[in-house]
N, C-alpha and C positions, 0 to 999 in steps of 0.2 A: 504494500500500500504506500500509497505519494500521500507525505503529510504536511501541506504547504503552510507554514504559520508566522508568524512574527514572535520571535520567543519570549518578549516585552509583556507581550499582550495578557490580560489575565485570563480572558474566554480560552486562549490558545493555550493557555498552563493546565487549565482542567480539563479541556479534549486531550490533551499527551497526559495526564494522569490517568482519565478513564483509559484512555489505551492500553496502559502499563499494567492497570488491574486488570483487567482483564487478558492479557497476554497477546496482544497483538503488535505482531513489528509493523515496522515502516521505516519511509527513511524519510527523514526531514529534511526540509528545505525550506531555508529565511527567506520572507516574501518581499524582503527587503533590497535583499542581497541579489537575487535570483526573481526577476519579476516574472509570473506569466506571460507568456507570447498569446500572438492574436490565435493562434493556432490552438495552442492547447487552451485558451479559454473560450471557443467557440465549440471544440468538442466536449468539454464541459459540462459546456451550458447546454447543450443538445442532452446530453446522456443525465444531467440531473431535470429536464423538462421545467427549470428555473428560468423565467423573463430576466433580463438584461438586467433590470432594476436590482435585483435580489444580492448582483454581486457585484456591488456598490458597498462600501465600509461609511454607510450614514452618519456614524457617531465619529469619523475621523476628521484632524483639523482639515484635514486638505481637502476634504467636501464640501467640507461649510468655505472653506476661501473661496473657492474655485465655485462659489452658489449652484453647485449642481442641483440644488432639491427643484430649484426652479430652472433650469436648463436641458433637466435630462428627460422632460417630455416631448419639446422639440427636437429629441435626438435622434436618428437613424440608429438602428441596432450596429450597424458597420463604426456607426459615429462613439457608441458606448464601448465596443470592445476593444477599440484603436485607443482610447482615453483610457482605458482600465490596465491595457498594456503599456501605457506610457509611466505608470509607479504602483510600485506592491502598497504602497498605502493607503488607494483610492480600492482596494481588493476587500471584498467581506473576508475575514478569516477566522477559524481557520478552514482548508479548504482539504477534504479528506477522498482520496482519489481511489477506488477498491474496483479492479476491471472496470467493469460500466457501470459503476454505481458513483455517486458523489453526495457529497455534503458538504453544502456551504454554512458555514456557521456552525456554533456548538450548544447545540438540546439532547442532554441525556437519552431520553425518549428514542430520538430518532437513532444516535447511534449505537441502542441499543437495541432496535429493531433490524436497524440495517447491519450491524457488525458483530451484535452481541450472540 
């Protein structure tokens, strides 16, 4: 499993803890350091049947600078994921990659459904 996260982040502390109990590898990768490509974030978003929106990091400063809440309706989906690949900080994370399965974000629930 690809487990894309920012190791700062607290959301991203307790998705890699739930991992860890529960015994599942992966390898990580700072979203920082290694930002998604248009590439791997449009197969993604295909394979988690998530809108463009979803993998936007809403509560990050660079969202609110860059006034996306008010710009990314006027966007082209081409237009969102060319912006989301230009910085891992505009990315929801963290972002957990398992063959064709994905998870954006971290809800017990789900990756407990989906992994557990």
């Amino acid at each position: 499993m690809l487990f894309v996260c920012y190791p700062k982040c607290s959301t991203c502390q307790k998705a890699r803890k739930w991992l860890d109990e529960n015994g599942i590898s992966y390898e990580l990768r700072d979203i920082k350091t290694q930002n998604p490509t248009v590439e791997e974030l449009t197969a993604w978003q295909k394979m988690s049947g998530l809108p463009w929106k979803k993998f936007f990091n809403t509560s990050g400063m660079l969202y609110r600078e860059m006034n996306l809440k008010d710009r990314l309706k006027d966007m082209s989906d081409e237009e969102m994921v060319s912006l989301l690949a230009t910085d891992g900080m505009l990315v929801k994370r963290p972002i957990a990659v398992d063959g064709d399965r994905v998870l954006v974000g971290f809800r017990e629930a789900d990756y407990q459904k989906l992994l557990g």
